[in-house]
C-alpha positions as CSV (number, residue, x, y, z in Angstrom):
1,X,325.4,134.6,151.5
2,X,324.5,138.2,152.5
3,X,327.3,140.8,152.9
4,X,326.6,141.0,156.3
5,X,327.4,137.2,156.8
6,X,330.4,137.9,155.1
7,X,331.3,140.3,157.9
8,X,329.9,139.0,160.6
9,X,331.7,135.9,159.9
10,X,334.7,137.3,159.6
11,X,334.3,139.4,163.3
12,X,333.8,136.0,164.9
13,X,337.5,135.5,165.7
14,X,338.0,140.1,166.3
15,X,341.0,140.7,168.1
16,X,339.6,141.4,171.6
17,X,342.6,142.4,173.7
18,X,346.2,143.8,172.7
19,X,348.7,144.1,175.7
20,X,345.6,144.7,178.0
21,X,342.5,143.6,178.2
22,X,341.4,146.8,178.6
23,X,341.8,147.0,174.8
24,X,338.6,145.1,174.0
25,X,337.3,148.7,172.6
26,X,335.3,146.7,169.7
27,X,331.2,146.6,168.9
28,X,329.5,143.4,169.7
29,X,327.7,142.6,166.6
30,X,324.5,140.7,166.4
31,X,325.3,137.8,164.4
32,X,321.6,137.0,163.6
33,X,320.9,136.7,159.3
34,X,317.9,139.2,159.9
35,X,320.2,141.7,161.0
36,X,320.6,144.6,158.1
37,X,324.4,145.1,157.0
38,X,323.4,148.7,157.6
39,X,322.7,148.0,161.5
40,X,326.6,147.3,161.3
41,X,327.5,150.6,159.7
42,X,325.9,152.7,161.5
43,X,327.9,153.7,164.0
44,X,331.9,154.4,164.4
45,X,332.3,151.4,166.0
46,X,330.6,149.0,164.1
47,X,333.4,150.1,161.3
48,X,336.1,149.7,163.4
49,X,334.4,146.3,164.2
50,X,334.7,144.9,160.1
51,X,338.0,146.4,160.0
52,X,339.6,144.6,162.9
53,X,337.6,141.3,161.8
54,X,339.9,141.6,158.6
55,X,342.8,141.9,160.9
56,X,342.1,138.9,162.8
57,X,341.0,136.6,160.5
58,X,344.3,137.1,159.3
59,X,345.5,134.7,161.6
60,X,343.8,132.0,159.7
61,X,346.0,131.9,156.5
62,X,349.4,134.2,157.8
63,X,349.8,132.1,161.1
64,X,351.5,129.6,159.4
65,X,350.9,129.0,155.8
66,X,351.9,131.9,154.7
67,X,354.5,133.0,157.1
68,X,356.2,130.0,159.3
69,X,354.8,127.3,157.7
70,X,354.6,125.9,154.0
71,X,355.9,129.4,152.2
72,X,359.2,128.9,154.2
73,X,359.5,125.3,153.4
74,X,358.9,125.8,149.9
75,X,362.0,128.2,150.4
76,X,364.0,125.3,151.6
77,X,364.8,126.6,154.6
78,X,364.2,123.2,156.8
79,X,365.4,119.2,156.1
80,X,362.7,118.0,155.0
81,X,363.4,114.3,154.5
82,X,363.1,113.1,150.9
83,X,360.1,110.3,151.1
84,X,356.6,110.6,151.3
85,X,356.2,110.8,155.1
86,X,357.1,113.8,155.6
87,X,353.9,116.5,156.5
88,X,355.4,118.9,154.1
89,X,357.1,116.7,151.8
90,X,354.4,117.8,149.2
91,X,355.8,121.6,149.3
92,X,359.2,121.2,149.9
93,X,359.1,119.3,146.7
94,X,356.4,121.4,145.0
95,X,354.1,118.6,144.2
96,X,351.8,120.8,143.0
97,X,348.6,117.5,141.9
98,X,348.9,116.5,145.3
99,X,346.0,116.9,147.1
100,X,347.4,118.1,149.9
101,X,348.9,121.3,148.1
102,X,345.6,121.7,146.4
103,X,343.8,122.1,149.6
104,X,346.3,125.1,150.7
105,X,346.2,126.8,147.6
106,X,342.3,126.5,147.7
107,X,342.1,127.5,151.4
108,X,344.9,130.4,150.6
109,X,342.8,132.2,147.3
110,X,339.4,131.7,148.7
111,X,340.8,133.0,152.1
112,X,342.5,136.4,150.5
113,X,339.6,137.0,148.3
114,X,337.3,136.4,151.3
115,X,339.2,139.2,153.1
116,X,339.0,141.1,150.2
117,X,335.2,141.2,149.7
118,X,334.7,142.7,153.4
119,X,337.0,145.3,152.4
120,X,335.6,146.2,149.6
121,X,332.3,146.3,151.2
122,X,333.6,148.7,154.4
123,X,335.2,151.1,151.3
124,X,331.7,151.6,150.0
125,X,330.5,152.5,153.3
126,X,333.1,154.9,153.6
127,X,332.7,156.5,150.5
128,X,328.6,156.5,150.7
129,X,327.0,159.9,150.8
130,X,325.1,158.8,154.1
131,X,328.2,157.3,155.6
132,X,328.1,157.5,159.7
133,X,332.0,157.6,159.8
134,X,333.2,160.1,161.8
135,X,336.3,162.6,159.6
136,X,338.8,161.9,162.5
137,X,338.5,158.0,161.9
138,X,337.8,157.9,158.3
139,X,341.3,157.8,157.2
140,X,342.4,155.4,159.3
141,X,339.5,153.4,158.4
142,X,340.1,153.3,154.6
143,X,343.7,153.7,154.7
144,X,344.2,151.0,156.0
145,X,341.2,149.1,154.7
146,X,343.0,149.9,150.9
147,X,346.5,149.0,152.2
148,X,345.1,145.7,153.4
149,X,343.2,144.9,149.8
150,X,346.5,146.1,148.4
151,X,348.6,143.8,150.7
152,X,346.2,140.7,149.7
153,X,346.3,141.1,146.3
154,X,350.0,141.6,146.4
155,X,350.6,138.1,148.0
156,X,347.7,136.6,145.7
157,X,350.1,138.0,142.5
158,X,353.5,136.9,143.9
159,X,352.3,133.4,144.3
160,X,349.8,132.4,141.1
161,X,351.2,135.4,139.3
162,X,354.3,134.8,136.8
163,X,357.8,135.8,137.5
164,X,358.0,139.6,136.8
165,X,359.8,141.0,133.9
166,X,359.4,142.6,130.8
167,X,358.9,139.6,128.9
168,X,356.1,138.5,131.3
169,X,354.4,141.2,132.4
170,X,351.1,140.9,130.4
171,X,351.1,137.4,131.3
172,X,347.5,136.7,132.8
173,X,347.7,136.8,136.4
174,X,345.1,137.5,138.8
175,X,341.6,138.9,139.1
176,X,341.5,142.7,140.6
177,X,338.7,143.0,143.5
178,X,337.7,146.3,143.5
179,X,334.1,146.3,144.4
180,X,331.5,144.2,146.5
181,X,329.8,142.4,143.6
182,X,329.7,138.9,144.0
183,X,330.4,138.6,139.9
184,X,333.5,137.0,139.2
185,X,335.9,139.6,137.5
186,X,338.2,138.7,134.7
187,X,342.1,137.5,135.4
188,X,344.4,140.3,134.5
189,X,347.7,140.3,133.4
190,X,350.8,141.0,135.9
191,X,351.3,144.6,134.8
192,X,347.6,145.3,135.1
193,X,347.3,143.9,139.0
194,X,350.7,145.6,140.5
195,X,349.1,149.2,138.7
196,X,346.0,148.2,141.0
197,X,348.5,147.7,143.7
198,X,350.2,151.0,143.4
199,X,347.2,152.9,143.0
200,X,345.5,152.0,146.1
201,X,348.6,152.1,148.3
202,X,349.2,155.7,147.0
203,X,345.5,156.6,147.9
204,X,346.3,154.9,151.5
205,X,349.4,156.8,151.6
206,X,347.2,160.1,151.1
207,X,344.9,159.3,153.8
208,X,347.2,158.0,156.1
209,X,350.0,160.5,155.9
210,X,349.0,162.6,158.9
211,X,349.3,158.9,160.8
212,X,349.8,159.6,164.3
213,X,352.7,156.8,164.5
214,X,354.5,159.0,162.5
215,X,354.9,161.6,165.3
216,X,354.0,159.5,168.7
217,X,355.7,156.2,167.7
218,X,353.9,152.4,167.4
219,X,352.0,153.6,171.5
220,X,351.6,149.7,172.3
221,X,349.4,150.5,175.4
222,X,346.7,152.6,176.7
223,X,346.8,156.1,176.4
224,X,345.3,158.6,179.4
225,X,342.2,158.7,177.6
226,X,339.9,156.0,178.4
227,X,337.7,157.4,175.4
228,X,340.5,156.9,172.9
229,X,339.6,154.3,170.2
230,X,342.6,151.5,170.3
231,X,342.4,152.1,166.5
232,X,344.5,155.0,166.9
233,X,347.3,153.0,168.7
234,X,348.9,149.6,168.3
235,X,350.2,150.8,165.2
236,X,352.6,148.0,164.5
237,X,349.4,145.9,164.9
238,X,347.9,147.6,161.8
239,X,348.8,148.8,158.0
240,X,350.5,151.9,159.3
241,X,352.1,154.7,157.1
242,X,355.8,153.5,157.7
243,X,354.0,150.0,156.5
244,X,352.0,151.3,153.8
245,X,355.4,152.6,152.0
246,X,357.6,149.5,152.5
247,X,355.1,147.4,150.7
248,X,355.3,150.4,147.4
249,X,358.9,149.4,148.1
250,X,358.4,146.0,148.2
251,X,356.4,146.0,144.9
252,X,358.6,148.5,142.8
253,X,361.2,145.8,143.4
254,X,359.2,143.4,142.8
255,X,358.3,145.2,138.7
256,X,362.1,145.8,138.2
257,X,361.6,149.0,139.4
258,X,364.5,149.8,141.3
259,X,365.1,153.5,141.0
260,X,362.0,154.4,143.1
261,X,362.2,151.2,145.1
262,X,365.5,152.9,146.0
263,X,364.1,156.5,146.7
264,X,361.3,154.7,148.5
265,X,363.3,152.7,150.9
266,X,365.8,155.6,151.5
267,X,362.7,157.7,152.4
268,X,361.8,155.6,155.0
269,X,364.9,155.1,156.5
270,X,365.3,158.6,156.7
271,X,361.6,159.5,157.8
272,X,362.2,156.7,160.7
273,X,365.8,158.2,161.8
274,X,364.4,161.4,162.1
275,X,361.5,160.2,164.3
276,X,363.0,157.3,165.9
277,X,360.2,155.2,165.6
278,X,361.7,151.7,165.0
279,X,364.7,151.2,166.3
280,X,367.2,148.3,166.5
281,X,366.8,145.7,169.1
282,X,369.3,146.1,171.7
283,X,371.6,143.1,172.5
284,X,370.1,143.1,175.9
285,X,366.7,143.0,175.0
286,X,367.2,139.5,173.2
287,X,370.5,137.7,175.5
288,X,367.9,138.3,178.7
289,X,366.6,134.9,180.7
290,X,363.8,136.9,181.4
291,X,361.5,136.8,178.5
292,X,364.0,137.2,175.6
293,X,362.7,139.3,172.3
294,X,363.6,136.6,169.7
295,X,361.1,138.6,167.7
296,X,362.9,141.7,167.3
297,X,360.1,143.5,168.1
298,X,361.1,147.1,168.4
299,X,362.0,146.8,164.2
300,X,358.7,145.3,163.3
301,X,356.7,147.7,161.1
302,X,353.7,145.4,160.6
303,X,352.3,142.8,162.7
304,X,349.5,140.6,163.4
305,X,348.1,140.6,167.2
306,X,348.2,136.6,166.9
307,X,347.1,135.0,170.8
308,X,347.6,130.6,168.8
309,X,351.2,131.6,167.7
310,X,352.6,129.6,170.5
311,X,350.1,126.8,169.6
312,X,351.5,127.3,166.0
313,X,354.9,127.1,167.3
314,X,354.3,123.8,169.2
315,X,352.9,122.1,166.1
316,X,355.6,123.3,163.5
317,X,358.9,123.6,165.7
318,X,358.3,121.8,168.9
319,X,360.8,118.8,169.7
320,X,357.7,117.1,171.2
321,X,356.6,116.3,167.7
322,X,357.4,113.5,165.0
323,X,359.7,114.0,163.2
324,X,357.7,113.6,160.5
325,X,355.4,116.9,161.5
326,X,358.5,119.1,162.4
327,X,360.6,121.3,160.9
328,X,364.2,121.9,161.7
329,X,367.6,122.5,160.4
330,X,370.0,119.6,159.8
331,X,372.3,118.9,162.4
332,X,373.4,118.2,165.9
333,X,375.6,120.9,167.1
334,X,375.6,124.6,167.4
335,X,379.1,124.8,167.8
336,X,381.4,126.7,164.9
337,X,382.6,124.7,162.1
338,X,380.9,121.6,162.3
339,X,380.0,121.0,158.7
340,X,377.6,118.9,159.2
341,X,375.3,121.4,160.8
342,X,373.4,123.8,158.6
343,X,374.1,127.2,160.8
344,X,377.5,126.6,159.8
345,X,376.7,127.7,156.2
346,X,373.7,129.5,157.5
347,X,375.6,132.3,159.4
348,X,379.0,133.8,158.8
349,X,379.4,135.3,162.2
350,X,379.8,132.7,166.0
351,X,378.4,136.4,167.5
352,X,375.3,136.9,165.4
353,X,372.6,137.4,167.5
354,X,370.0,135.2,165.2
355,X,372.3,132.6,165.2
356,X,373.0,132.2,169.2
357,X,370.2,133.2,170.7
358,X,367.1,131.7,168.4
359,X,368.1,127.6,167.3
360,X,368.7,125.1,170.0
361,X,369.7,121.6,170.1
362,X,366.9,119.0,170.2
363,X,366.4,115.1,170.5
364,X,363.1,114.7,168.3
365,X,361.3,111.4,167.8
366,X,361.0,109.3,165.0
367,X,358.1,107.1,165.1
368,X,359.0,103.6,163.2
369,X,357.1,101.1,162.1
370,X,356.2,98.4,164.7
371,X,355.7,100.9,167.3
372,X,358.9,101.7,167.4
373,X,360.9,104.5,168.0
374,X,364.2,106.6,167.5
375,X,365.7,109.8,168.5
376,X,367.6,112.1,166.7
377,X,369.3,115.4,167.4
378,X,368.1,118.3,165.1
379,X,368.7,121.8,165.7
380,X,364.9,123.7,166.7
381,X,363.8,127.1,165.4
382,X,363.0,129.0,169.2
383,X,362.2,132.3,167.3
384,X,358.4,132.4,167.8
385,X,358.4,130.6,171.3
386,X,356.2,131.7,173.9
387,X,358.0,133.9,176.5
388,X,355.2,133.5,178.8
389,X,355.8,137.4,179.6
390,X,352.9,140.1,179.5
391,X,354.9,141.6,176.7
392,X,353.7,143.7,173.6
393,X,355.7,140.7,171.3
394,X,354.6,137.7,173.0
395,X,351.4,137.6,170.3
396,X,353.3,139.2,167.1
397,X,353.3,137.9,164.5
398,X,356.0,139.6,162.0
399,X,355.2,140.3,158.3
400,X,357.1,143.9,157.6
401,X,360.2,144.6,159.2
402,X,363.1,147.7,159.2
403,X,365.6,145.5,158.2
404,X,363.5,144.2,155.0
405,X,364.2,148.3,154.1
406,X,368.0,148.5,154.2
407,X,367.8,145.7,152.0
408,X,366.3,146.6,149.5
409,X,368.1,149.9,149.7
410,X,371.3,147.9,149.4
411,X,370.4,145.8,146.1
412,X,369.0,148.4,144.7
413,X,371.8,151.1,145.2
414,X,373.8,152.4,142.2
415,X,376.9,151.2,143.5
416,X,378.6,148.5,145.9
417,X,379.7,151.5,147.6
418,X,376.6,152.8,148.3
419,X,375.5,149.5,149.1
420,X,377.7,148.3,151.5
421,X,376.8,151.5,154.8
422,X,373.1,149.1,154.4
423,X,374.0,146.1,154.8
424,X,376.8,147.2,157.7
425,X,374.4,149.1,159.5
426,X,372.1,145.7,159.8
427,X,375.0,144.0,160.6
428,X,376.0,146.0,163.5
429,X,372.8,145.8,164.8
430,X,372.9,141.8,164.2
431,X,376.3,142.0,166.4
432,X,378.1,140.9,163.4
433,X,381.8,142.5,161.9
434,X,381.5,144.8,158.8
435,X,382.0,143.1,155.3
436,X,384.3,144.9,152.8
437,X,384.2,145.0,149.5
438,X,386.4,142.8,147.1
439,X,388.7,144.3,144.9
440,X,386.9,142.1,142.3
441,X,383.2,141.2,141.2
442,X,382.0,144.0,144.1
443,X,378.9,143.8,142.7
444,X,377.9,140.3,142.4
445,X,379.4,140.0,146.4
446,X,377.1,142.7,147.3
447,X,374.1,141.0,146.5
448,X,375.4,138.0,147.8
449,X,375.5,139.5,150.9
450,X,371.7,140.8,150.2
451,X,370.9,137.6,150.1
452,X,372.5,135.9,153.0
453,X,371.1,138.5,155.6
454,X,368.0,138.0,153.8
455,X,367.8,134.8,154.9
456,X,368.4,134.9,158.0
457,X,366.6,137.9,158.8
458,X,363.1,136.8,157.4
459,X,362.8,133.0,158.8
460,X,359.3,132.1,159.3
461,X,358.0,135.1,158.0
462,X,357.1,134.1,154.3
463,X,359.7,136.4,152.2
464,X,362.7,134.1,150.9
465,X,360.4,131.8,148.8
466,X,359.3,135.3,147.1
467,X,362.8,136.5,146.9
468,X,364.2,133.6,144.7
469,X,361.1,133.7,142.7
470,X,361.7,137.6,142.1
471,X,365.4,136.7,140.9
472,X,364.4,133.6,139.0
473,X,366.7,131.6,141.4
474,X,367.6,127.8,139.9
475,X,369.7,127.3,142.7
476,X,368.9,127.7,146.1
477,X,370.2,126.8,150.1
478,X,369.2,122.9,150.8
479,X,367.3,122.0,153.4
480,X,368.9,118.4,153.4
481,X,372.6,119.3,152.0
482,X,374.8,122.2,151.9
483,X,377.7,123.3,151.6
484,X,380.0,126.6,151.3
485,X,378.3,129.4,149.4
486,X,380.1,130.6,145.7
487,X,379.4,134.0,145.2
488,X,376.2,136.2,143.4
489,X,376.3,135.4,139.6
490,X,372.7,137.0,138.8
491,X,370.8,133.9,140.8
492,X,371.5,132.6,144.0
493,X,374.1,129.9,143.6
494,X,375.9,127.3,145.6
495,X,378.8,125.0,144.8
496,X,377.5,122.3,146.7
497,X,374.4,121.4,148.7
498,X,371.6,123.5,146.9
499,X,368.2,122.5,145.5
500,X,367.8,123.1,141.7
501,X,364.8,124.5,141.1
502,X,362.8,124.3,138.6
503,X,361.6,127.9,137.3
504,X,357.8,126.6,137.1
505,X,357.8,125.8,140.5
506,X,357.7,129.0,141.5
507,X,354.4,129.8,139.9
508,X,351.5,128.3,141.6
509,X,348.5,127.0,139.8
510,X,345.3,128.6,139.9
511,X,343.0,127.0,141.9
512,X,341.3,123.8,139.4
513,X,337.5,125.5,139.7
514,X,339.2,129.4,138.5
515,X,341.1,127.2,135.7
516,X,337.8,125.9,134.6
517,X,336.0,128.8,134.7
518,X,338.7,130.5,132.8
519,X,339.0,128.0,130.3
520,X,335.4,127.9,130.0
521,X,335.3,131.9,129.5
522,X,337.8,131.7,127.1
């Protein structure tokens, strides 16, 4: 396959509208083999054609697998029942031979690196000597391009890649792909990949450090101009600055590095207060009957413009459904203190916005033999419903958001002290009381608390499975039993109703053809 098949594949499903339709700004490419890649690159728009055919091809893996779907079972989020039947009972179990996880993890690696190699390919075209790039757009253009073949390879390293620490860092991990060769580069140890990381979201940092959401705010809409190049806004819809530095966040953390993943979060809470660019959802804005923001859209740093995430929504959360295909949280009530619903464990607070105003009460179907059937009350995720509104969240699709920051600011601070204003200050904003510190074991019930609101803050958006593989977690929150919570001992532990996990599990396999040709290599 040509590169520009490898493009012009990935342009088939471009983004073509954001909020408007006017925002279908992109090239239409001639998809015809004896077209030259260079007919593609040979004009401004023909780059900002490949780049946006990265973004939406996105959709593909980060609709659900990798947000919504199997990442968050595998995080034992849902009750997932304990037999065979079950659509996900393969991942919430991490039957890793199956067949069924082997096709993800196939689809997932050749996916990420498929991305990658169009990336890689629009670098080069913005670094050749001939390039037709125009200056204004060429930062934005390979800023973003290397934030995005940082952000893949990031995901690729947290999932096959071991769990980080000194002892495991030169572990082998992942290949690095850096250039548009088709030649199968060598797997590289963990260490080696998140340097790779770091480098190339420093060099997008550079080149996107004059980025104009920085100053004018995400612009979701049309400017005045009708010449302006939708590139230049939607900026939650791409890998903006603010974006750029919560994924260096994201990996220092990830390497143990929690000095600078402390500076680093700090710095972007302070760069955003001073420019108010994200701001926390008002109460308002998500209690409405008139196309509530379960999204929480006005903290979202990073987004995909996804128009199937209602269709995605139908087919994972929808009460319609078999039980068998759904996923849901154990239960039959909403109401405080019934122990035998999960939110009761879930949430601490009867006023939390994410608890009241995003699960609802649900008779779903189970399909018997014989034809026949039963229903069951089960409590249904409504966070990514459709609103049916011509809203600027009604296609997003989280992946980064503010609240992921003063997180990591809070487990990473120096004391429970200064851990405790980041965790309130999400709180507030989640319509929740403060927590205090105990005169005891402050630590350990600080990072406890990092842990709950992580939880609930990053449902269906792929980051708890990764935050219990960072901590080496063997316990974790059931899906199908819980009970009250003990406090943080070093891993996430329970006193009753948790999964024991098994510290493998949290390691994919590499695909069984990269084994072989590993194995044969070696």
């Amino acid at each position: 396959m040509n590169k520009l098949k490898t493009i012009t594949y990935a342009l088939l499903s471009i983004i073509a509208t954001m909020a408007t339709t006017s925002c279908a700004d992109w090239l239409k490419v001639d998809l015809e083999d004896s077209v030259l890649e260079d007919k593609l690159y040979e004009n401004n728009d023909g780059y900002f054609a490949a780049l946006n055919g990265v973004y939406a091809k996105m959709n593909e893996t980060y609709a659900s697998t990798l947000t919504m779907g199997h990442i968050d079972v595998m995080a034992q989020y849902y009750n997932v029942a304990k037999n065979s039947e079950h659509a996900y009972f393969p991942f919430a179990n991490y039957k890793y031979s199956e067949n069924e996880f082997k096709s993800i993890s196939d689809n997932v690696w050749t996916s990420l690196y498929f991305y990658i190699a169009n990336l890689n390919t629009l670098i080069e075209h913005c670094d050749a000597s001939d390039s037709k790039l125009s200056p204004v757009y060429k930062p934005y253009i390979k800023g973003e391009a290397l934030a995005l073949r940082a952000f893949f390879h990031f995901d690729l390293l947290r999932l096959y890649g071991p769990i980080y620490s000194t002892k495991t860092e030169n572990n082998s991990a992942i290949p690095y792909q850096e250039t548009s060769s088709k030649s199968i580069q060598p797997i590289l140890n963990a260490k080696q990949v998140a340097e790779k990381i770091m480098r190339d979201l420093n060099e997008a940092s550079l080149l996107l450090k004059d980025d104009r959401i920085i100053k004018e705010g995400v612009m979701n809409g049309m400017g005045d101009d009708p010449n302006e190049k939708t590139l230049l806004r939607y900026r939650q819809f791409r890998l903006n600055y603010y974006a750029i530095q919560a994924m260096k966040a994201r990996l220092y953390l990830w390497t143990g590095d929690k000095a600078n993943a402390l500076a680093t979060a700090k710095g972007i809470i302070e760069e955003n207060n001073k420019h108010n660019t994200f701001t926390w959802i008002e109460k308002k804005a998500v209690t409405t009957g008139n196309n509530p923001n379960y999204i929480f859209s006005t903290e979202v740093m990073f987004a995909l413009y996804n128009k199937s995430r209602a269709k995605t929504y139908e087919m994972l959360f929808s009460p319609k459904a078999d039980m068998k295909n759904t996923l849901y949280f154990k239960g039959e009530s909403t109401a405080e203190g019934d122990l035998l619903s999960k939110l009761t464990y879930f949430y601490d607070d009867m006023g939390d916005l994410r608890r009241n105003n995003t699960w609802t009460v649900e008779e779903l179907t189970a399909n018997g033999q014989g034809g026949t059937t039963s229903k069951h009350k089960s409590i249904c995720l409504k966070k990514f419903a459709d609103t049916n509104g011509d809203t600027n969240f009604r296609y997003m699709q989280p992946l980064i958001r503010l609240s992921e920051i003063y997180l990591i600011a809070a487990e990473c601070a120096t004391t429970p002290e200064e851990a405790l204003p980041f965790i309130n200050e999400l709180r507030k904003a989640r319509n929740c009381v403060n927590m205090e510190l105990p005169a005891t074991d402050a630590e350990k019930a600080v990072q406890n608390m990092v842990w709950r609101e992580f939880m609930r803050e990053m449902i269906g958006e792929g980051q708890l499975f990764f935050f219990y593989k960072r901590h080496a977690a063997e316990q974790m929150m059931s899906g199908t039993e819980f009970g009250k919570s003990n406090a943080w001992t070093g891993t996430v532990t329970a006193l009753e109703g948790t999964y024991k996990m098994a510290l493998d599990n949290y390691v994919w396999p590499l695909p069984e053809a990269v084994e072989a040709n590993r194995r044969a290599k070696n």
